[in-house]
DRENSEDO-27101 format. One line per field, with one value per residue (C-alpha): residue in one letter; x, z, y. Coordinates in nm, 3 decimals. Each point is the difference from the previous one (the first is absolute). Example, Ala and Ser with C-alpha at 12.3 -4.5 7.8 and 13.67 -1.06 7.14 Angstrom:
<drendrens>
aa (A:S)
X (1.230:0.137)
Z (0.780:-0.066)
Y (-0.450:0.344)
</drendrens>
This chain:
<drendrens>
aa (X:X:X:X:X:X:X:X:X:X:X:X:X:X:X:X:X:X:X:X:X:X:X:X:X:X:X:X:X:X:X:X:X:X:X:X:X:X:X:X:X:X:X:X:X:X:X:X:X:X:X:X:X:X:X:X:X:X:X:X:X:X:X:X:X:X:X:X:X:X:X:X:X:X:X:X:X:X:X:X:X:X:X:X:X:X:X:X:X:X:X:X:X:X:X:X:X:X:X:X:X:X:X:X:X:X:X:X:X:X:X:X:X:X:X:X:X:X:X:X:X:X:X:X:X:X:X:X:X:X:X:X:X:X:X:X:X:X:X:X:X:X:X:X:X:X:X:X:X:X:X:X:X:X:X:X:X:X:X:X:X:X:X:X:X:X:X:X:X:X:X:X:X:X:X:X:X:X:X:X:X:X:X:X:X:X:X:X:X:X:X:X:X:X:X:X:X:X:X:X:X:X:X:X:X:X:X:X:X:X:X:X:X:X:X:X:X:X:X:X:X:X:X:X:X:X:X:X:X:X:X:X:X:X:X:X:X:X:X:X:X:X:X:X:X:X:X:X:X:X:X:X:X:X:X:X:X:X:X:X:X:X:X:X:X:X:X:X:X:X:X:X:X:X:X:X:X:X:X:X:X:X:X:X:X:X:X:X:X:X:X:X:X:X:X:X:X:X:X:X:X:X:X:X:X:X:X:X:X:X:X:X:X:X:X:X:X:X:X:X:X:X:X:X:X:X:X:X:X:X:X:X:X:X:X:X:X:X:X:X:X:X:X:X:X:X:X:X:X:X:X:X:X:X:X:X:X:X:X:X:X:X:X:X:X:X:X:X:X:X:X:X:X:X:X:X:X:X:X:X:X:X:X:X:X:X:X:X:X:X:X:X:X:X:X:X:X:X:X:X:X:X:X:X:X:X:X:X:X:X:X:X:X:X:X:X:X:X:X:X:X:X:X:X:X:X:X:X:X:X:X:X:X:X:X:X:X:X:X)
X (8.107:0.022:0.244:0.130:0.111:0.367:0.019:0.182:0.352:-0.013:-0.074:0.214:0.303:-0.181:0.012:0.362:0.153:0.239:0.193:0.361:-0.192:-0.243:-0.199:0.027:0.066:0.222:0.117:0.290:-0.069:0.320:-0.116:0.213:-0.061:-0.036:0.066:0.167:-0.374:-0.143:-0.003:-0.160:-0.258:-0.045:-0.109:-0.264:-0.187:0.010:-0.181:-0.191:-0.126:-0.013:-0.335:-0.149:0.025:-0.213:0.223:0.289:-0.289:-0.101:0.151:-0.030:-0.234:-0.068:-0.304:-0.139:-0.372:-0.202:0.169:0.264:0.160:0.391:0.018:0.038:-0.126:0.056:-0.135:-0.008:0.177:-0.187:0.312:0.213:0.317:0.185:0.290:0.036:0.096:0.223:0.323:0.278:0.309:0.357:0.236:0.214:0.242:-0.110:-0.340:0.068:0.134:-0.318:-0.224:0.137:-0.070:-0.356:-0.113:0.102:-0.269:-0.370:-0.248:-0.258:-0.281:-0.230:0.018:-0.040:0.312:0.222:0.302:0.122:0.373:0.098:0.405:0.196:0.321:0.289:0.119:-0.322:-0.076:-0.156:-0.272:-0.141:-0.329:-0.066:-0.338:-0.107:-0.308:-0.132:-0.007:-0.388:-0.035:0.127:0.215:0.227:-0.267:-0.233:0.291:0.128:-0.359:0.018:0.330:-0.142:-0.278:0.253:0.224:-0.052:-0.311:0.096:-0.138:-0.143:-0.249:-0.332:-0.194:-0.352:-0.097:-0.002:-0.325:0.107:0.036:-0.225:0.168:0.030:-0.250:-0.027:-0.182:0.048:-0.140:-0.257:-0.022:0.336:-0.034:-0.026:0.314:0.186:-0.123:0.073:0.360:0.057:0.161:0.237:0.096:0.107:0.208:0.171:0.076:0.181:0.178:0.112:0.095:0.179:0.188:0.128:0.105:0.231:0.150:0.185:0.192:0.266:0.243:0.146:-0.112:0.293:0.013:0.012:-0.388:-0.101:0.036:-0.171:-0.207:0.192:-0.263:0.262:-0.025:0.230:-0.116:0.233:-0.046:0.107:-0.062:0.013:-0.073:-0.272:0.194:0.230:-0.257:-0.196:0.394:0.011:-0.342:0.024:0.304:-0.053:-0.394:-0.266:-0.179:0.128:-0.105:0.207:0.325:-0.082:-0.019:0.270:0.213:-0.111:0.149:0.319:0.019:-0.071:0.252:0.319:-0.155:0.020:0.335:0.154:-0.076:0.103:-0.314:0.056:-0.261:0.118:-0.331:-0.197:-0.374:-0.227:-0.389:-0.082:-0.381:-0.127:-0.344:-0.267:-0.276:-0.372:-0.101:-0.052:0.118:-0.330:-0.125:0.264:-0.248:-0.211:0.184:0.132:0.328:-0.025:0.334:0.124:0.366:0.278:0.285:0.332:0.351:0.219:0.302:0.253:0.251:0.032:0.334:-0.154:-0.215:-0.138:-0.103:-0.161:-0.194:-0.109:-0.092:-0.203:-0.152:-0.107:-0.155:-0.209:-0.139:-0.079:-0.189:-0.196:-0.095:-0.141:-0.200:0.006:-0.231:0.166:0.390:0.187:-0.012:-0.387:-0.005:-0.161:-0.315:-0.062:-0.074:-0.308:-0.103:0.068:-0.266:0.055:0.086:0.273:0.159:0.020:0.123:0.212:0.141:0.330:0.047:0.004:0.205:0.203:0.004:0.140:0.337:-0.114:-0.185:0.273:0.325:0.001:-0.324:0.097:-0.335:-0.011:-0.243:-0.197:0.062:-0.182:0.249:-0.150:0.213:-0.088:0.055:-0.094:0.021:0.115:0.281:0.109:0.010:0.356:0.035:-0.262:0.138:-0.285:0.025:-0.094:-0.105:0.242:-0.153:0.091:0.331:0.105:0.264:-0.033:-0.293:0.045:-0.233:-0.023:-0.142:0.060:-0.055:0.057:0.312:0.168:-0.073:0.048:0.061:-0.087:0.198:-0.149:0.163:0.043:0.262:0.168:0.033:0.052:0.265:0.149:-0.316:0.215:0.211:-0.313:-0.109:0.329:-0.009:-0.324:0.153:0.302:-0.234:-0.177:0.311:0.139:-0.356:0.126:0.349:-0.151:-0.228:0.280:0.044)
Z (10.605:0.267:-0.134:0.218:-0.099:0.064:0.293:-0.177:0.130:-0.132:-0.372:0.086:0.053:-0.303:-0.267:0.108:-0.092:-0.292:-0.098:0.167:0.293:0.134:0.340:0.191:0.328:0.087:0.312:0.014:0.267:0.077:0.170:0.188:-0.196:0.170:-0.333:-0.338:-0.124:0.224:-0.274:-0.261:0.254:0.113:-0.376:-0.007:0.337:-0.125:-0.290:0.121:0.283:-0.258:-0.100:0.277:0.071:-0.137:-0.043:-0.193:-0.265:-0.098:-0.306:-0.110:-0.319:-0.201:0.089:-0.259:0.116:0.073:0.384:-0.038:-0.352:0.036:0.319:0.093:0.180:0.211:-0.110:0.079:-0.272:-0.149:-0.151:0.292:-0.018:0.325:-0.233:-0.197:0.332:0.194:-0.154:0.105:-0.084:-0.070:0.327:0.069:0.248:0.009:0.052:-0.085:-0.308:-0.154:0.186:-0.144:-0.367:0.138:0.103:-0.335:-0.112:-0.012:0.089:-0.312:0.016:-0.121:0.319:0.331:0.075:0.243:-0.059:0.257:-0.086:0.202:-0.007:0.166:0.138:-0.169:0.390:0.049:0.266:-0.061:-0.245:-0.043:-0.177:-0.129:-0.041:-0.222:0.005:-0.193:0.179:-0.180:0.179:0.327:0.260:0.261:0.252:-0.275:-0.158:0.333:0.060:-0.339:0.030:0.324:-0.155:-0.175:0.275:0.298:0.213:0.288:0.342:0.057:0.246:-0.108:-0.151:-0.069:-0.268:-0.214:-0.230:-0.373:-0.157:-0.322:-0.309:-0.169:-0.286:-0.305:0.185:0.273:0.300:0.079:0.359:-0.012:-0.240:0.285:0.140:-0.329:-0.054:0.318:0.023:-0.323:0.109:0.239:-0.265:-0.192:0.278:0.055:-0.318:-0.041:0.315:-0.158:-0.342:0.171:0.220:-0.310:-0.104:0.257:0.066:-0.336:0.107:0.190:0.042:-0.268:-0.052:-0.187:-0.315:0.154:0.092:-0.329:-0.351:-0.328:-0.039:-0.068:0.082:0.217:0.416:0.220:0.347:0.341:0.384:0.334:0.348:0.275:0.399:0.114:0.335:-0.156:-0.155:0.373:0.163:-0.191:0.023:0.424:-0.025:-0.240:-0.038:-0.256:-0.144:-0.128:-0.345:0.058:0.010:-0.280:-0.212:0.128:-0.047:-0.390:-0.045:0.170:-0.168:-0.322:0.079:0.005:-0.307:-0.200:0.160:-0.063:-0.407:-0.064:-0.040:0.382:0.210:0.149:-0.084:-0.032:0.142:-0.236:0.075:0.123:-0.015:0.312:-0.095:0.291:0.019:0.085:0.039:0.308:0.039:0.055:-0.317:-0.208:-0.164:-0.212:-0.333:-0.105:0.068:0.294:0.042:0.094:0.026:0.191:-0.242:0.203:-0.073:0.077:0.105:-0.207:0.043:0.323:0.157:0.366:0.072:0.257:-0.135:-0.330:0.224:0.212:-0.357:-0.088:0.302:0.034:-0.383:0.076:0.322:-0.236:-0.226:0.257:0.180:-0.372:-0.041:-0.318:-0.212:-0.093:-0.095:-0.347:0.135:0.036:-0.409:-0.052:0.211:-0.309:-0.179:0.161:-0.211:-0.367:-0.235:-0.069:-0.406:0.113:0.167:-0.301:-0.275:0.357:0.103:-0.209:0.055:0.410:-0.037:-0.162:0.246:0.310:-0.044:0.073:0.300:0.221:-0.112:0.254:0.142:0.334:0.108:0.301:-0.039:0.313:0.055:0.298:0.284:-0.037:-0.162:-0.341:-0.195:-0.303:0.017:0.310:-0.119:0.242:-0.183:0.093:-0.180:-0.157:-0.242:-0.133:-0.366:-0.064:-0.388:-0.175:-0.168:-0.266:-0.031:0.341:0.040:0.357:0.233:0.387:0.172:0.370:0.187:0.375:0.089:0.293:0.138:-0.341:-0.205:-0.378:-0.257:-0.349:-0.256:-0.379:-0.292:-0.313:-0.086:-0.307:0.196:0.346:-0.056:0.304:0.264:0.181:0.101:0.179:0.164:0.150:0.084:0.192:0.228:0.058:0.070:0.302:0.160:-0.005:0.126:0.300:0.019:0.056:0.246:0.183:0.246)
Y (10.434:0.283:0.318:0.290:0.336:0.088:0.281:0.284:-0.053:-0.405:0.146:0.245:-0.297:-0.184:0.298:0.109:-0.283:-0.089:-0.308:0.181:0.086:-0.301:0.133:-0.347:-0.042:-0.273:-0.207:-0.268:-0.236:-0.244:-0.314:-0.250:-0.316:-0.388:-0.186:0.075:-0.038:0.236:0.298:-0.240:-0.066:0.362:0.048:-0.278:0.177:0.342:-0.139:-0.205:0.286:0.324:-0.196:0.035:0.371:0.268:0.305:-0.215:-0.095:0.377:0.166:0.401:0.095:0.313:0.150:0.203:0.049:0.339:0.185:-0.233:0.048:-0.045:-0.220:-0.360:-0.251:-0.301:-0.300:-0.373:-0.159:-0.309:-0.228:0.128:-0.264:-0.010:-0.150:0.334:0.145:-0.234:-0.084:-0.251:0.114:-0.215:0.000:0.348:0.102:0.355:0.094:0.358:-0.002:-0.216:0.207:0.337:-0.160:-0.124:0.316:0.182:-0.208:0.219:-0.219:-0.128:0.194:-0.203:-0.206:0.025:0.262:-0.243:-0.255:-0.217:-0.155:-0.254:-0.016:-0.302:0.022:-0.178:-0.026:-0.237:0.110:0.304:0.174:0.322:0.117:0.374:0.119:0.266:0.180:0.278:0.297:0.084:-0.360:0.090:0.208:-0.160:-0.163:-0.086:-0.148:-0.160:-0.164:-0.132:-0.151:-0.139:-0.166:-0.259:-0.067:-0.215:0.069:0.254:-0.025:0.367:0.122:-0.015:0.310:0.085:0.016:0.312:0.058:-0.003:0.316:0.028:0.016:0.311:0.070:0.220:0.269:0.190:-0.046:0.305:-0.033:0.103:0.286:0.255:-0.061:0.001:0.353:0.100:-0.154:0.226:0.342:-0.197:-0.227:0.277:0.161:-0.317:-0.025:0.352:-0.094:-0.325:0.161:0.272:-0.241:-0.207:0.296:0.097:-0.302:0.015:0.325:0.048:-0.316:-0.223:-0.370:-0.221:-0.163:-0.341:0.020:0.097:-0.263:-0.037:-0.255:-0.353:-0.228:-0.196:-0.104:-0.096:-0.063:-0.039:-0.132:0.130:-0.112:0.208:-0.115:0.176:0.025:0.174:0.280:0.012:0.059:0.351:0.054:-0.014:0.215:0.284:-0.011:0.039:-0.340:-0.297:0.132:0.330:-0.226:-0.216:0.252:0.160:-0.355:0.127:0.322:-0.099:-0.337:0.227:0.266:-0.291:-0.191:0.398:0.063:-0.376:0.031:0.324:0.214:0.186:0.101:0.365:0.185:-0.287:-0.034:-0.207:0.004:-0.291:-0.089:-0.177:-0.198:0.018:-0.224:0.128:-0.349:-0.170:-0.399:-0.065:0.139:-0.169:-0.233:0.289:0.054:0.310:0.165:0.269:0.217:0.307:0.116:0.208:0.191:0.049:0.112:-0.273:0.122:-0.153:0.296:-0.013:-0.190:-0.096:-0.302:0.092:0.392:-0.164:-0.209:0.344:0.156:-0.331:0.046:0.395:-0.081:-0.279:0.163:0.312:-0.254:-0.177:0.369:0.122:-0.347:-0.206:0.158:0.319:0.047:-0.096:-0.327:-0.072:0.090:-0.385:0.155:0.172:-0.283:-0.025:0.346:-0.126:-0.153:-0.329:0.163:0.221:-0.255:-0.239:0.290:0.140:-0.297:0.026:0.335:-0.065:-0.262:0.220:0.280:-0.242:0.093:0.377:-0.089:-0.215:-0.182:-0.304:-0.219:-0.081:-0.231:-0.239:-0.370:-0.068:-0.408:-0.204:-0.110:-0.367:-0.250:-0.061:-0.334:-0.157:-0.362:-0.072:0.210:0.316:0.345:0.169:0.301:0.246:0.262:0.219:0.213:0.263:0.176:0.161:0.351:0.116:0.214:-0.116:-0.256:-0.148:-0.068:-0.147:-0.234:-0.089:-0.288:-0.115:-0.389:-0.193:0.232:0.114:0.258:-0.069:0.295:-0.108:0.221:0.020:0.190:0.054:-0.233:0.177:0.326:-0.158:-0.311:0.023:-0.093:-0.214:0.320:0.168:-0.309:-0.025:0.377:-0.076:-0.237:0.250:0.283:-0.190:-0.096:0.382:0.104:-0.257:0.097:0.350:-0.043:-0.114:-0.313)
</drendrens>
């Protein structure tokens, strides 16, 4: 049985969680279905193919040995079940409101961390299957090649092979010693920059009580489509990235949500954190979370479409000029610089501390533009979910496929019971970004 320690920001994800606040990822695919059986089916060949791959088998154990005391480990699990993991579940007509209790759910840890519920449509013609993944388990494209593992085989160019990285012992490696000590003093300055950043971005500007709720343990999760044509018609006209206006579609589409139930938004600017990954796609097979992160005001407050996209804008370029590894928003870099102990007595305590650091999570899920299919059966929507932390009350996920781009909205469902109000407010914001780019 081979074992592998957790990299510092998986134990990280593993220690901070609590049974109101599960760190899974999660994904809602919606397939177009050819039979009424065709979800019942879908279940049998995710079961059938979770055998056969390697990651879905490995669970996370204490490790309490010498260098390593406090941490965890990967390990192949020896009465790994496929049936613990796949589930069938009775016919719905709304995928959303089962997958909102689903992913209130934490994940058993005595398992492999990952579910997959397969949900058929009560239209019969339709299915949809979300997959949750610990995040100590995986980030998005180590969660997207999982997912891929299951589903049909994909036709994608071939690549050479990558040499395996060794696992990750109890000791460190020496040859690398050197480097460590020399990586020291700037490790440190980083570090006061990051501190110092966190610091300031709490001054200033209100946040709103709508972003922040104490813990209820409940989810409630919500869909939107948007045409990608739509996105790349402002982009052309006003400039920036397509990023810059699909985060701007979120503080507009959170500006007439505030407005619409009462709470108002003059004043407004929540701090939305922007999750970057330091991972290459082609080093998405090596385990072990590797993210950064960009802190911007969203501007809520302001009235103009087309200004808060301008603000959006001016703050991402700023983040992207000062790099990824300094700023409040790079604060998981300092993972890296914990002992394995601090992180298991910490780990509360951080979770803890989220609501001090940013009030919305604002992340965007990389997807491949080949057709994916399980079955035979065509894959037409992909909304991706994001963790909830602790104190916070609403987290946004983004995903493009095949011409759309689909938000997927997660929140605390005691303090948040009217979802379906911002995913409306989304689709209004993108056609007044339209309307104001003119004809």
């Amino acid at each position: 049985m081979t074992s592998d320690l957790l990299a510092p920001l998986d134990l990280a994800f593993w220690n901070i969680e609590s049974a109101e606040h599960p760190m899974h990822l999660g994904a809602l695919g919606v397939f177009s279905a050819h039979t009424p059986t065709a979800g019942a089916h879908a279940a049998d060949l995710l079961a059938s193919r979770a055998a056969a791959v390697p990651g879905l088998r490995m669970r996370i154990r204490d490790v309490w040995q010498p260098l390593a005391f406090g941490s965890a480990a990967r390990e192949t699990d020896p009465e790994f079940d496929p049936l613990n993991h796949v589930r069938l579940h009775a016919p719905t007509p709304d995928f959303h409101a089962i997958a909102g209790r689903l992913m209130e759910r934490p994940l058993e840890r005595g398992r492999p961390p990952w579910e997959a519920h397969v949900l058929p449509g009560e239209d019969g013609v339709s299915f949809a299957v979300l997959f949750k993944f610990h995040h100590a388990l995986a980030d998005g494209l180590r969660a997207l090649t999982l997912a891929a593992a299951v589903l049909d085989p994909m036709d994608l160019p071939a690549r050479r092979p990558r040499p395996a990285e060794p696992s990750r012992g109890f000791l460190p490696d020496v040859r690398k010693l050197p480097g460590l000590v020399r990586g020291t003093v700037s490790d440190v300055g980083r570090a006061l920059d990051i501190g110092a950043s966190v610091a300031l971005s709490s001054l200033g500007v209100r946040s709103s009580p709508a972003f922040t709720a104490e813990p209820s343990g409940t989810r409630c999760t919500a869909g939107v489509v948007v045409d990608i044509d739509d996105v790349h018609r402002v982009r052309k006209t006003v400039g920036g990235t397509v990023n810059d206006v699909l985060i701007a579609i979120v503080a507009g589409a959170l500006r007439r949500w505030l407005d619409e139930r009462g709470d108002g938004s003059d004043g407004v600017a929540p701090r939305a954190l922007i999750p970057v990954s330091r991972r290459r796609p082609r080093t998405a097979h090596p385990q072990g979370n590797r993210l950064s992160g960009y802190l911007i005001r969203l501007p809520v407050d302001n009235p103009d479409p087309l200004a808060r996209l301008e603000t959006v804008r001016t703050a991402m370029d700023r983040n992207k000029d000062a790099g990824s590894n300094r700023g409040a928003g790079a604060v998981a870099l300092l993972a890296d610089h914990v002992p394995a102990l601090g992180h298991r007595l910490g780990g509360p305590l951080v979770g803890q501390a989220a609501r001090l650091w940013f009030d919305i999570l604002v992340t965007s899920v990389p997807l491949p533009g080949i057709g994916l299919k399980l079955g035979g059966n065509p894959v037409t929507e992909v909304f991706p979910f994001a963790p909830l932390a602790r104190g916070q009350s609403l987290a946004v996920a983004i995903s493009t496929y095949r011409g759309q781009v689909h938000y997927g909205l997660v929140a605390d469902a005691k303090a948040v019971p009217d979802l379906d109000l911002l995913a409306r407010a989304v689709s209004e914001e993108v056609e007044a970004l339209i309307a104001a780019c003119g004809p």
